[in-house]
N, C-alpha and C positions, 0 to 999 in steps of 0.2 A: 504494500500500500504506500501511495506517494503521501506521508502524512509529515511535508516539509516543512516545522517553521519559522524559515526564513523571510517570507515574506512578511509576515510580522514581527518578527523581529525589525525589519528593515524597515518599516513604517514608523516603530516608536522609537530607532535611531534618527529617523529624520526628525520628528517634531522634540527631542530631548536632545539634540546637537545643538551647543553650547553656539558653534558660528553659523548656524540658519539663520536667516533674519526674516521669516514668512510667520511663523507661530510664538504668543505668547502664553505659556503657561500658567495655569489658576492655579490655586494652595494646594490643591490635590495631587501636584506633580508627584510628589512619594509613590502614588497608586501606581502610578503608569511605570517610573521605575522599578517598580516589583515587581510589575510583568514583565516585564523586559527580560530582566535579571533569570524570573522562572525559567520564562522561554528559552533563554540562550543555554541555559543551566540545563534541559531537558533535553535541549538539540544536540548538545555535547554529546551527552550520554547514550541519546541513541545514534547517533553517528560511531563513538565510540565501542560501542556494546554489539556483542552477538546474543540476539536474545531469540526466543525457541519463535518457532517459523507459526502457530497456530495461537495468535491474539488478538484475533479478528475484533472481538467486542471494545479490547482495550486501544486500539490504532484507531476505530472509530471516535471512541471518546475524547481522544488525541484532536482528531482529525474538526470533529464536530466544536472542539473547545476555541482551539484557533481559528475557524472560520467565523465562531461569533464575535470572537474579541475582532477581530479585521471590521467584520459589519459594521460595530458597533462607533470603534475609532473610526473608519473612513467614512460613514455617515456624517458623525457629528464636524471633520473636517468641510466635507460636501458645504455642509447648513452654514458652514462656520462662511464659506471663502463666497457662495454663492450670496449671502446676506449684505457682506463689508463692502462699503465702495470702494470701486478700484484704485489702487496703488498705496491702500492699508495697511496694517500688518493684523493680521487675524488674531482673536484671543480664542483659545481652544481650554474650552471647559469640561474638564473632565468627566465624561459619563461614568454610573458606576458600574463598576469591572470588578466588586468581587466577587462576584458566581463565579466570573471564567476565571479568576485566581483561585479560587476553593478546585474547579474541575483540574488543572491542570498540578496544583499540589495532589490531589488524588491521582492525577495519572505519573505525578514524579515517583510517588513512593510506591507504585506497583512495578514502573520498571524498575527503581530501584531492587528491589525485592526477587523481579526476577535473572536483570543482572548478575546478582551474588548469588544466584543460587541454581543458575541455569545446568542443565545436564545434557549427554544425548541423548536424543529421543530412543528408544528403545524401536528394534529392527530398521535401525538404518539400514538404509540401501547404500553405505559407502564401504561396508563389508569389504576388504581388500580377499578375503578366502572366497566370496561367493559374490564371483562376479556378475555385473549385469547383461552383460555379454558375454558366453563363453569363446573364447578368440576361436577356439578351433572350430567353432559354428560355420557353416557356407551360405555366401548369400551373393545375389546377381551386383555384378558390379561392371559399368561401364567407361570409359573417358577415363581411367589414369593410368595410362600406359606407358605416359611419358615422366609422370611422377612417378610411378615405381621403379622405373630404369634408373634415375637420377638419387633417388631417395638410397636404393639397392647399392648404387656404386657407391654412394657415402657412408651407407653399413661396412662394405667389404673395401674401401680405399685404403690408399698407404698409409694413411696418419696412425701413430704410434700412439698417441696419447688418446686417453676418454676422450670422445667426443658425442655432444647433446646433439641431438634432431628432434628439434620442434615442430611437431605438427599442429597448424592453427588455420582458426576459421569457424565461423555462425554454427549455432543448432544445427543438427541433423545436416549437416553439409557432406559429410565421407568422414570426417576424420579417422572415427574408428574403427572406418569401413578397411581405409586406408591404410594404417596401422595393422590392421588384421592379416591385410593380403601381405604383407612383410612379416608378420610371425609365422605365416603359413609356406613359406617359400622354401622350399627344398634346400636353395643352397647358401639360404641363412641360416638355414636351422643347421646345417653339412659345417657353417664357416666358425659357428660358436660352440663354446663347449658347455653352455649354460644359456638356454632363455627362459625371461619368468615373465608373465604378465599380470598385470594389477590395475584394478580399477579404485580410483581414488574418490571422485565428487563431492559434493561441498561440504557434508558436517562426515569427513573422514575418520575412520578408526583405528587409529595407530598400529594397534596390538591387531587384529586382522591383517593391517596390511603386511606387517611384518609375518607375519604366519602363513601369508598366502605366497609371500615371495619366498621364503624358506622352502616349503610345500614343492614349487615348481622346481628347486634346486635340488634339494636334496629328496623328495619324495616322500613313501610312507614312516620314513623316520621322524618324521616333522612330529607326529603325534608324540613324541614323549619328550617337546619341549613344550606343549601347550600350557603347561603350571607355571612357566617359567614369566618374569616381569618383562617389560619393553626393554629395559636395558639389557639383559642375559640375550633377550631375542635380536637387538642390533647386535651384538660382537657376533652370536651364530651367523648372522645375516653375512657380516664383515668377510669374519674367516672363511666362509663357506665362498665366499666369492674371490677370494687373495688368492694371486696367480694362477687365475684361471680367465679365459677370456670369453667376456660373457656379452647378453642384449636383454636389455630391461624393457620391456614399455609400460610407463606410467600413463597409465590413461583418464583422461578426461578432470587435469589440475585444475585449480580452482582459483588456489592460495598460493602466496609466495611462505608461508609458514611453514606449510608441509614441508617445503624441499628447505629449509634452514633445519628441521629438524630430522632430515634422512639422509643428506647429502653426501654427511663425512661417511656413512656405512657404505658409500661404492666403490670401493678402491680402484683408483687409480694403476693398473699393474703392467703399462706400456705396452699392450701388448694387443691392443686396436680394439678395444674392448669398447661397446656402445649405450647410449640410451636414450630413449626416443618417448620423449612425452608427444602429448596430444591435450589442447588445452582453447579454448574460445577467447582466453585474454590474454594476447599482445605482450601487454608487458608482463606476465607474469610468464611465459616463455624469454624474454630479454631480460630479467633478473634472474632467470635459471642459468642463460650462458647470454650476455652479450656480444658476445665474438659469434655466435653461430648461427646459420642464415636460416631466419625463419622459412619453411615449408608454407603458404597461404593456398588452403585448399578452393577453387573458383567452383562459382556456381557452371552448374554442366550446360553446353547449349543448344540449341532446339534438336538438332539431330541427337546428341548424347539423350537427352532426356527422353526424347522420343524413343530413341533405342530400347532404353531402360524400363520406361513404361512396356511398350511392348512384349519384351522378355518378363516382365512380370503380370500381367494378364495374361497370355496368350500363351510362351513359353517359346516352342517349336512348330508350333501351330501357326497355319494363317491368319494375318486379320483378317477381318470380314470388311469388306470392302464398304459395307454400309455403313461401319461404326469407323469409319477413318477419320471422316471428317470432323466428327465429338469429340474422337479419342483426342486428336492432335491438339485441338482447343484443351480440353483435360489437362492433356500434358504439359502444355506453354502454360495453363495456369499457374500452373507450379511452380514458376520463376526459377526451374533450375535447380530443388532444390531434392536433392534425394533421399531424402527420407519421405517428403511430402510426394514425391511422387512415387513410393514404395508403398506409404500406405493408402492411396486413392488405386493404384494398380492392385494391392489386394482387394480392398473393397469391390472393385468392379470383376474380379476373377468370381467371384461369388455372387453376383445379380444376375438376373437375366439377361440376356445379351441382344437386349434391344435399343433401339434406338432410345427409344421412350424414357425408357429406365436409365439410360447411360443421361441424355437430354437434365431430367429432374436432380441428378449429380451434380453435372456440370453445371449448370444457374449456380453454383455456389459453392467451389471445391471447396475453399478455406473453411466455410461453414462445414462439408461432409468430411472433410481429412477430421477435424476438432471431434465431429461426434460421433464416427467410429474407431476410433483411435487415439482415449485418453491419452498414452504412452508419447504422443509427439504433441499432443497442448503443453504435457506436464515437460517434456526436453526443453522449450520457446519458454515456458514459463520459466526456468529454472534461471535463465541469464535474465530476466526481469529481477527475480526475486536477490539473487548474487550483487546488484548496482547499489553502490550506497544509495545512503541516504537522499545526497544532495543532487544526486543524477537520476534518481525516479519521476519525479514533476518533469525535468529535462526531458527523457525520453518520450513520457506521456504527451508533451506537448506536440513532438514531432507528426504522431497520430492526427493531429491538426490539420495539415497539409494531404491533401487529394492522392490517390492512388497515381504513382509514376510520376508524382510533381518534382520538377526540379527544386530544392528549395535551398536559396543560396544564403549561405554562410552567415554573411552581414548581417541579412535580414534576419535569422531566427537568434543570433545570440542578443540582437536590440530587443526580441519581444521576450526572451529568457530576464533580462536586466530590467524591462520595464513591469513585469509580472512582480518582480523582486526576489528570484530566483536563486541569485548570484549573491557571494560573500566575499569580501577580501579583506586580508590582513593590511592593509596598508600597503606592502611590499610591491602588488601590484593592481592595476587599475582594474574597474568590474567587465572592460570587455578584455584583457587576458586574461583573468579567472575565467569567462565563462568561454574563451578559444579553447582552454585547456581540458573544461567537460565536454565540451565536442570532441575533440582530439582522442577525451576517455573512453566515449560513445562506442568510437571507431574501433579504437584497439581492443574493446568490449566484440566487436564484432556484431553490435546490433545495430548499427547506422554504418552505411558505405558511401564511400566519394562516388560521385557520381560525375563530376568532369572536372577540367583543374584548369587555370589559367597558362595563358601563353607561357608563361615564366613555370611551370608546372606547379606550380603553389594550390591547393585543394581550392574550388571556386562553391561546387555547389555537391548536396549530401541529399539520399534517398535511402529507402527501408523498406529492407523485405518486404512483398505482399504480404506472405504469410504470419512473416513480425507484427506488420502493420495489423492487422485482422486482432491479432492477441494487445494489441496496444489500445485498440479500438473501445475491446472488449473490459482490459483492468479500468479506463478513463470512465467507463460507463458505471461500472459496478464500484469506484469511489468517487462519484459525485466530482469527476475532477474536470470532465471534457463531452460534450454532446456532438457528434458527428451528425448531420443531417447531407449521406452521397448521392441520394437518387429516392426519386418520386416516392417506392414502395415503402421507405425506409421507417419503421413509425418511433418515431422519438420521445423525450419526455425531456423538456425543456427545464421542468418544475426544480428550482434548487442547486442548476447547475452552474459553476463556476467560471465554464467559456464553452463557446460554443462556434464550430463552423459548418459553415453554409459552401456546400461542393456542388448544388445543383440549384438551377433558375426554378427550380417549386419550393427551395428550402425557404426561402423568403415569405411564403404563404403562410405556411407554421407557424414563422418568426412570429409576423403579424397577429396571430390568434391567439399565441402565448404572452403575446405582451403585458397582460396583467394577470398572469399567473407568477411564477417564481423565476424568471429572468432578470427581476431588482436586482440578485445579488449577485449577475454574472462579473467575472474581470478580464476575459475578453471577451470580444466579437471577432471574427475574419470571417470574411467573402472572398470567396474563390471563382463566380461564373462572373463573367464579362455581359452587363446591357446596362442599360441608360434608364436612371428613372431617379427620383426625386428623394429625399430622407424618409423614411415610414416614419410615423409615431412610433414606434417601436424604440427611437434613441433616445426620446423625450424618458423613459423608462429606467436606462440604462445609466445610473446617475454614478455610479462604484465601478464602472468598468474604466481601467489603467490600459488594454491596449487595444486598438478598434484597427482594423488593417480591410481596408475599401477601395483599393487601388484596383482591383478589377471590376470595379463597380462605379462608371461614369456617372456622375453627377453633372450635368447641363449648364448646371449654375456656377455662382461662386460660392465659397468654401460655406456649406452650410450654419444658420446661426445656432441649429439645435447644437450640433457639437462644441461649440463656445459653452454650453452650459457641463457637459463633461469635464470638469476643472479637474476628475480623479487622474486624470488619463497622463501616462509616462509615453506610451509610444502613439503614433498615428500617422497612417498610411491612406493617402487620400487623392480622388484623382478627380480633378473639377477643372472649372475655367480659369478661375485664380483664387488668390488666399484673402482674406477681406481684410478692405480698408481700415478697418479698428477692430480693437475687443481681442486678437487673438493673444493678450498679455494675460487675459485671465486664465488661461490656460495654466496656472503658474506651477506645475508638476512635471509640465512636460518636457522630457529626456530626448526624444525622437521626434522629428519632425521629416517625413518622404512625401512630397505633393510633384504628383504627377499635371502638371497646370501651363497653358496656354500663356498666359500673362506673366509677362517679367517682373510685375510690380512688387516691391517689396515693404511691406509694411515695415515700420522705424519700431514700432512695438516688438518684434522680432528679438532689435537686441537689449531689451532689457527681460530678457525672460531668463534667468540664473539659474536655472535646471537645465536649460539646454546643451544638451552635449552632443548633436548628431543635425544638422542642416542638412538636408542634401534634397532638393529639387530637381524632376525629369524633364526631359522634354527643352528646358528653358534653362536660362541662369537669371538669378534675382538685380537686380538694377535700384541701387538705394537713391533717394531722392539727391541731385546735385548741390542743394545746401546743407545737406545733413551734416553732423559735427557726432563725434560718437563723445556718449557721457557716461557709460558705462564698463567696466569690465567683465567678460563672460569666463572665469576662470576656469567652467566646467567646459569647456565648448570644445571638442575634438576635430570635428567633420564640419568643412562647410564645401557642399558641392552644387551649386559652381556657383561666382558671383560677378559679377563686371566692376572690376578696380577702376575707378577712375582719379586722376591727380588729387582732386577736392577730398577723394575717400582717404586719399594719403598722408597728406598736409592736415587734414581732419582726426587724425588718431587713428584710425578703422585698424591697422592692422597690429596697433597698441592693444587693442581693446580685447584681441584673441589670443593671450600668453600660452597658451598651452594647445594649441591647433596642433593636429597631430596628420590630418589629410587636408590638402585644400585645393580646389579647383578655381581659377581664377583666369577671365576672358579680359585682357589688357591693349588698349591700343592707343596708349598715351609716348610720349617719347623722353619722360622722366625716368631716372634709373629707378627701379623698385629695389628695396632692400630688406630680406629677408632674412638676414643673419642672425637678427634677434628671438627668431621663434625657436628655441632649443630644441621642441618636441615634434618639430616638423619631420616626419617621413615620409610621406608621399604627397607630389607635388604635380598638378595638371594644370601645366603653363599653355595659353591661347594667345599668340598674335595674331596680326595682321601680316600680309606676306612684307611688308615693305621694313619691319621693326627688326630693327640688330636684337639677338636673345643676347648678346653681353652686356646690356644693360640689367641684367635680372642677376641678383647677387642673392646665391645659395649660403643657407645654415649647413653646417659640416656635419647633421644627423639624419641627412637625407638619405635612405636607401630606395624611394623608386621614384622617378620622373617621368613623366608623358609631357614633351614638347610638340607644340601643336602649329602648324605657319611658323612665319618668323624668318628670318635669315640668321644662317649658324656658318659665324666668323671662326677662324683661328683661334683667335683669343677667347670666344664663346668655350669651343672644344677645349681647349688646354684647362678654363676653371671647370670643364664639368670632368678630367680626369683627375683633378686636387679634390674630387668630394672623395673623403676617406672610407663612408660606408655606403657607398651608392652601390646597388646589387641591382637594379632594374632599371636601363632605359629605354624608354621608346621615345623614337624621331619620328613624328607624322606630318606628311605634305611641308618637310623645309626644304628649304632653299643654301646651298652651298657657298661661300664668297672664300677668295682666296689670300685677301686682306680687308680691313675696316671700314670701307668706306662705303655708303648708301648708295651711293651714285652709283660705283660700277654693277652691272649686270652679274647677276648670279650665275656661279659656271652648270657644268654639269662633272665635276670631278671632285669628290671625295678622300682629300691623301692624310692621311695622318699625321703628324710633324715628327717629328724625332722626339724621343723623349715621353711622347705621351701616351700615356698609360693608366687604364682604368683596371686600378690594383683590387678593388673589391668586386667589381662588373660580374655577373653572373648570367644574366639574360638580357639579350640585347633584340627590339624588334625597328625592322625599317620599315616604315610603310608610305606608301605614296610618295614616294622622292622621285624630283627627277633627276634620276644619277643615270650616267653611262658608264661611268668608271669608277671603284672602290680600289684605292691602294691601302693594306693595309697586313700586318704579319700577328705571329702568335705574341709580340714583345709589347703590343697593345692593350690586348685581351689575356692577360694570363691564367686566368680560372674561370675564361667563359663553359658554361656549358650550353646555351642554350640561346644557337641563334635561327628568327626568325625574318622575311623578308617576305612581306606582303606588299604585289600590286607594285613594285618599282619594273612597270613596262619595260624599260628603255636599259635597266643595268646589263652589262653585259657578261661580266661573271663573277663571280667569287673568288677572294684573294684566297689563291692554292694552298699560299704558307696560314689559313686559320684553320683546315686540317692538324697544322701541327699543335695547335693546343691539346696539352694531354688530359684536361679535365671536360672537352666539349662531348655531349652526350647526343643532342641533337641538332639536325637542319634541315628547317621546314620550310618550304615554299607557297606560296601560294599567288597565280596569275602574275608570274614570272615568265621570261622570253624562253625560247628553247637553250639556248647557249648557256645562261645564268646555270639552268637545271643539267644541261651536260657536264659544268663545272662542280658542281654539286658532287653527282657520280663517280664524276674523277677522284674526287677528295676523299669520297667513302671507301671504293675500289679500290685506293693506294693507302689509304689506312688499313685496309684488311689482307690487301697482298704485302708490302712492307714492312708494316708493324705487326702483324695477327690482332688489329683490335677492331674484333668484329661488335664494342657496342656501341658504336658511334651510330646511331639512326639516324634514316633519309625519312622526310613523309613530304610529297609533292602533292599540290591541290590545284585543280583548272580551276578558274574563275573568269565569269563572262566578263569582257570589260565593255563599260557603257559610256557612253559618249554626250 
C-alpha cells in the first residue's frame, strides 16, 4: 500500500518554515508542530522497518489519518488565500487536528510494536531446501540462443578467479527460465565439479538456504547436519566447496543483505569456479560485483513470442488457420513477456478451440492471464510490494499515463514534486531527488526507457502493459488513482485522490461526479485531445495541487475558474494565452507549461516565489518594454523560452533569476549579454538573428549543454565555447560560419578548427542545418567525443576521416545528408573495424525528404 506521508509532511514544512513569507501563524502553532514531528517520526520508521506483509486494517488507518489531516490543512489554506486581498500575507488558523494526532499516535505504537517484535511468517516460500522451481523441471523456451552461447562461454572462459553473472530483468521475463537452461547443460554440468541451486526471495531463510546448498553438494549426508546452527552450517558450506570448482545459482535476490551475509562462504579457489545470481534489481546485482556485466534479459519479439505461444497451445500440432488471427493479437498482447504468455497459452490449451471462446479471452488478456493464474498476479505483485516506501505513490502515479504513452521524464518528476512526493536533505534539490527515484524505478525493472535523447541521455519512460494492469489495479483498491481508459470502463470517482481521463467519454462521468466525492481529489490529467470550454467540474476541484490539460484545447484564454485553484503546484494548460491579471494568486504554484498562441507575458509572473519551472510551447513570452524587474525568484530553475531585450537587461531581468539552472532565451539586440553571473546555469538555448556575432554572448563556466540557434559563429565565438570547462553537449542549428570578426564580411561555407582548440569535456556534438561544405577538423579537438550527430547539413561534403580516431566515439548518425558525407561515414567505421578491430563504433543513417 502507497500509504506515503510525505506529502504532508511537506505541507506543514511549508507553512512552519521560519523564511516563507505567505502564512502567519495563530497561538496554536504547537498543534501543527506535533504533527509534523508524529508524521516525520512515523515515516522514518516505516521507511526504516521490515514489518510483516498482512496489515491491511493498520496501513488503512495510516492511510485514512493522513488524508484527513491534508483535507483539513489545505482547506482551511484554500479559505484562508481565496478570502485575503491580493498581495496579503495570509493568517492561517489552526483547525483542530487532535483526532488525527490521537489516530496516528495509535498507529505509531502498533508499528512500533510490530517493528520489535516482527518474525517470519511461518511457510515461507523462501525455503532455500524446497524450491519454487525445481531447476531440473522442463519447460518451452524460445529467443535465447544467443544468450546462452555468451552467458555459457563466461561459465566455461579463461578467467581464473570467481566470477559473478548476473542475470537481470522485470517479472516473469526468463530469468529463471534462463538460468535453468545453464544448470541443465550437459557440458556445464561435465565443466564443474559441484552445482547447487537455490532459491532465495524476499523474506529468505538462512538456515534453509544453507541446507539446500549443502544438500546439492554433498547429498544425503546433508541430513545429519540439520541440528546443526547457521554458523556450523557456513564453515560445512565453506569446506565443502575449498578446492573444488564449483557453479552456484542464487536465484531470484532481493537484498543486498543476503549476499553481505553469504559471500565470505564461497571461496574463492582460482580455479574458474562461478556464480550466477538472477535478481529484478539492478543495483542489487552491481553491489554483488561491480566489475561484472550485467546479463539484461529483453522482452521476446512478435515472432519469439509468437513462436512460444504457439508451442504452448498447440505443441506439434497445426494451428488452425481460423484461430490465427486471435491467436496473434493474444500473443502481441502480451508485450513480450513470457511468463504472461505461458500462462494465456495454457489457459487457451484447455478451452474450446473456437473462435468465440479464444475472441471473449482476448477482449482482455491482462484481465484473463490475473484470473486464471494467481501465481503471475502474485510474481508482478511481488516487485510492487519489494519498493520502498517513498517509491510506491511514485510508481502508482505512473499508472496515470494511457496504455503505450510516451511519458517524458520532465514532465512526470514536476507532477511527483508538485503532489509532494519528493524529500530532500538539503544536499540536493527536489528534482534530483526525484531523477534519482526514477532512475530506482528502472533499475527496479518496473519502469523502462523508452527513447533517449540525441546525446543518449534517457528522454522519455513507459511500463509494462501487464505492470500497468497490476498498477491500475493497487491505485484502485487504495483510494490512490481512478483510471477512466475507455467508454465500458465503470469507475467510482467517490473519494479518490487523482484521477485521469484517457478517453473523450471520460469527461461525461467527470461531469456527473462532480458533486459527489471528487472535492478531495489532488490531481486531475486529461489525456484525449478536442476543444471545448472548462466544465463546472473545476469550480469543485478546490484541493487539487496538479491539473495537466494540455491535451485539452481551450479556445479561450487561460481560464478564470482555475485562478480560483490557488492549491495547485503544477499546471499544464493549452489555450490562447495566459491572462492579463490574477494569475499571482496562484501563489503555490511550482510548475507552470502553457501551451498558448500569444507571446504576452503577464508582469505578475515574476512575483510568484514558488515558481520554479516557466516553460511555454509553441511561443516564447515577451515582457512588456518598460518593465523594470522588482523582485527576486530564488526558487526559479527553468524558464523556456523568453525574448531578452536590452531594456530586460539594463532592467535587472537577468539579476532577478540567481539560481536558473535551464534557460531558453530569443535575443536580437547587438548589446553583449553576460551570463557569467548565473552559477547554476547548465543548459542554455541561445536564439539569434542570422546577422548577430554569438561572441557577444558571454558563458558561466557551469554550463554542460548549449543549443545555438542562427547567429554567426566567429573564431573567437568557437575558441570561448572550447574554454567552457564542463560543456558535454553542443548543438549548432542553422549558423553561419565567419572566418574572422567582422559583420560585414559574408559568411563562408568552411568550418576549420584553429589550432589549439579543444572541447576537453564535449561529449555529444549535433550539426544541424548548416551551411557547410567543408568540416576540417581531427581527434585533438574532440577528445572524449562519443556521440556525433549531423542533421540536414545538405551541402557538407564529408567527415573529417581523423574523428574516426577518437577512441571514446560510440556513435555517427546521419540524417538527410549528401551521399558523399554518408560514404565518409562508412569509411570511418570500415577502417575502424579492419585496423583497429573496434567493431563498437555504430553507423545509423536516416533519408529525410528535404523541402523547399
Amino acid at each position: 500500500m502507497a500509504y506515503n506521508l510525505q506529502p504532508l509532511i511537506t505541507i506543514l514544512q511549508q507553512i512552519l518554515n521560519p523564511e516563507q513569507s505567505h502564512w502567519i501563524v495563530d497561538h496554536n502553532k504547537p498543534q501543527l508542530q506535533s504533527l509534523l514531528q508524529k508524521a516525520a517520526s512515523l515515516q522514518q520508521i516505516l521507511e526504516n522497518s521490515s514489518l510483516p506483509k498482512n496489515i491491511e486494517s493498520l496501513e488503512n488507518q495510516i492511510r485514512d489519518a493522513a488524508h484527513q489531516a491534508e483535507d483539513i490543512i489545505e482547506s482551511q489554506m484554500v479559505d484562508q488565500i481565496l478570502s485575503s486581498p491580493e498581495g496579503e500575507r495570509f493568517t492561517f488558523s489552526t483547525p483542530d487536528l487532535q483526532q488525527v494526532i490521537q489516530q496516528l499516535d495509535s498507529a505509531m505504537e502498533q508499528v512500533v510494536k510490530l517493528a520489535k517484535g516482527k518474525t517470519m511468517p511461518s511457510g515461507s516460500s523462501s525455503s532455500g531446501a524446497t524450491l519454487l522451481q525445481d531447476p531440473s523441471s522442463k519447460s518451452v523456451v524460445v529467443g535465447v540462443d544467443d544468450a546462452l552461447f555468451q552467458l555459457k562461454d563466461r561459465l566455461t572462459g579463461m578467467q581464473s578467479k570467481l566470477e559473478i553473472l548476473p542475470i537481470v530483468g522485470m517479472g516473469g521475463i526468463g530469468k529463471t527460465t534462463l538460468a535453468r537452461k545453464l544448470y541443465q547443460d550437459p557440458l556445464i554440468v561435465e565443466h564443474f565439479s559441484y552445482i547447487a541451486w537455490v532459491t532465495i526471495s524476499q523474506d529468505y531463510n538462512m538456515r534453509a538456504i544453507l541446507l539446500g546448498l549443502i544438500r546439492c553438494i554433498i547429498g544425503k549426508e546433508c541430513d545429519q547436519h540439520k541440528e546443526k546452527g547457521d554458523g556450523e552450517l557456513k564453515d560445512i558450506l565453506y569446506q565443502s566447496l575449498y578446492g573444488r570448482r564449483y557453479m552456484i545459482v542464487l536465484d531470484d535476490i532481493w537484498s543486498t543483505k543476503f549476499w553481505d551475509e553469504i559471500r565470505m562462504y564461497f571461496p574463492d579457489n582460482n580455479n574458474k569456479s562461478r556464480i550466477v545470481i538472477t535478481t529484478r534489481e539492478s543495483d542489487v546485482a552491481k553491489y554483488v560485483d561491480s566489475k561484472s556485466l550485467q546479463h539484461q534479459v529483453q522482452l521476446l519479439c512478435e515472432s519469439e513470442s509468437w513462436n512460444l505461444f504457439r508451442q504452448i497451445v498447440f505443441g506439434e500440432e497445426d494451428f488452425p488457420h481460423e484461430l490465427q488471427g486471435i491467436g496473434e493479437k493474444i500473443s502481441s498482447d502480451c508485450g513480450g513477456l513470457p511468463l504472461a504468455i505461458s500462462v494465456i497459452g495454457g489457459l487457451l490449451s484447455k478451452v474450446e478451440r473456437s473462435k468465440e471462446a479464444w475472441e471473449n479471452i482476448g477482449n482482455d488478456v491482462g484481465a484473463a492471464i490475473g484470473e486464471s493464474d494467481q501465481q503471475f498476479s502474485n510474481i508482478l505483485t511481488l516487485s510492487y510490494n519489494h519498493l520502498p516506501i517513498h517509491l510506491k505513490p511514485c510508481f502508482l502515479y505512473v499508472g496515470a499515463f494511457p496504455e503505450d504513452y510516451e511519458i517524458k521524464a520532465s514532465r512526470l518528476i514536476k507532477m511527483w514534486i508538485g503532489e509532494g512526493f519528493v524529500k530532500t536533505n538539503g544536499e540536493k534539490s527536489l528534482e534530483e531527488e526525484a531523477e534519482d527515484y526514477l532512475k530506482s524505478l528502472v533499475e527496479r525493472n518496473v519502469v523502462s526507457v523508452r527513447s533517449y535523447h540525441w546525446y543518449r541521455k534517457p528522454k522519455s519512460y513507459n511500463m509494462h502493459d501487464l505492470l500497468r494492469d497490476l498498477c491500475i489495479r493497487k491505485a484502485d483498491d487504495d483510494k490512490f488513482l481512478c483510471v477512466k481508459n475507455s467508454p465500458e470502463t465503470k469507475v467510482r470517482f467517490s473519494n479518490m485522490r487523482r484521477v485521469s481521463i484517457q478517453t473523450s467519454y471520460g469527461m461525461e462521468d467527470v461531469d456527473e461526479s462532480a458533486s459527489s466525492g471528487m472535492s478531495f481529489a489532488r490531481s486531475f490529467l486529461h489525456f484525449i485531445y478536442f476543444d471545448r470550454n472548462l466544465c463546472p467540474i473545476f469550480f469543485t476541484l478546490s484541493l487539487l495541487r496538479v491539473l495537466d490539460l494540455l491535451e485539452m484545447h481551450i479556445p479561450v484564454e487561460f481560464g478564470r475558474e482555475i485562478l480560483q485553484l490557488v492549491n495547485l503546484r503544477y499546471l499544464a494548460i493549452n489555450c490562447h494565452s495566459l491572462p492579463r491579471s490574477g494569475i499571482s494568486r496562484l501563489c503555490n504554484l511550482q510548475t507552470l507549461i502553457a501551451r498558448i498562441w500569444d507571446s504576452y507575458c503577464p508582469t505578475e509572473l515574476w512575483e510568484m516565489y514558488e515558481l520554479r519551472h516557466l516553460i511555454t510551447l509553441r511561443t516564447c513570452l515577451m515582457m512588456k518594454e518598460d518593465y523594470v524587474t522588482k523582485t527576486v525568484l530564488k526558487k526559479l530553475q527553468t524558464i523556456q523560452t523568453v525574448h531578452l531585450t536590452p531594456s530586460m537587461i539594463s532592467g535587472g531581468f537577468l539579476e532577478s533569476i540567481p539560481n536558473i539552472e535551464k534557460l531558453g532565451i530569443f535575443y536580437y539586440g547587438s548589446e553583449v549579454v553576460d551570463l557569467t553571473h548565473l552559477h547554476k546555469l547548465k543548459a542554455l538555448m541561445w536564439c539569434s538573428d542570422y546577422g548577430t556575432l554569438i561572441r557577444r554572448l558571454k558563458y558561466p563556466s557551469t554550463l554542460r549543454k548549449l543549443t545555438l540557434n542562427c547567429g554567426l559563429m566567429s573564431p573567437v565565438a568557437m575558441t570561448a565555447l572550447c574554454a567552457l570547462p564542463n560543456l558535454e553537449v553542443l548543438r549548432i542549428f542553422g549558423c553561419s560560419f565567419k572566418s574572422n570578426e567582422t559583420e560585414e564580411e559574408e559568411a563562408n561555407k568552411e568550418w576549420e578548427m584553429a589550432e589549439g582548440d579543444e572541447f576537453s569535456s564535449l561529449q555529444s556534438l549535433q550539426l544541424d542545418y548548416l551551411k557547410l561544405v567543408r568540416w576540417r577538423a581531427d581527434e585533438t579537438n574532440f577528445p572524449i567525443l562519443r556521440h556525433l550527430s549531423i542533421r540536414r547539413c545538405y551541402d557538407l561534403e564529408k567527415i573529417p576521416a581523423d574523428i574516426g580516431e577518437i577512441p571514446t566515439l560510440q556513435l555517427i548518425h546521419l540524417e538527410g545528408c549528401r551521399e558523399s558525407a554518408e560514404a565518409s561515414a562508412k569509411q570511418i567505421q570500415e577502417e575502424q573495424q579492419s585496423e583497429c578491430g573496434n567493431y563498437d563504433l555504430q553507423l545509423r543513417i536516416e533519408q529525410y525528404e528535404r523541402r523547399y
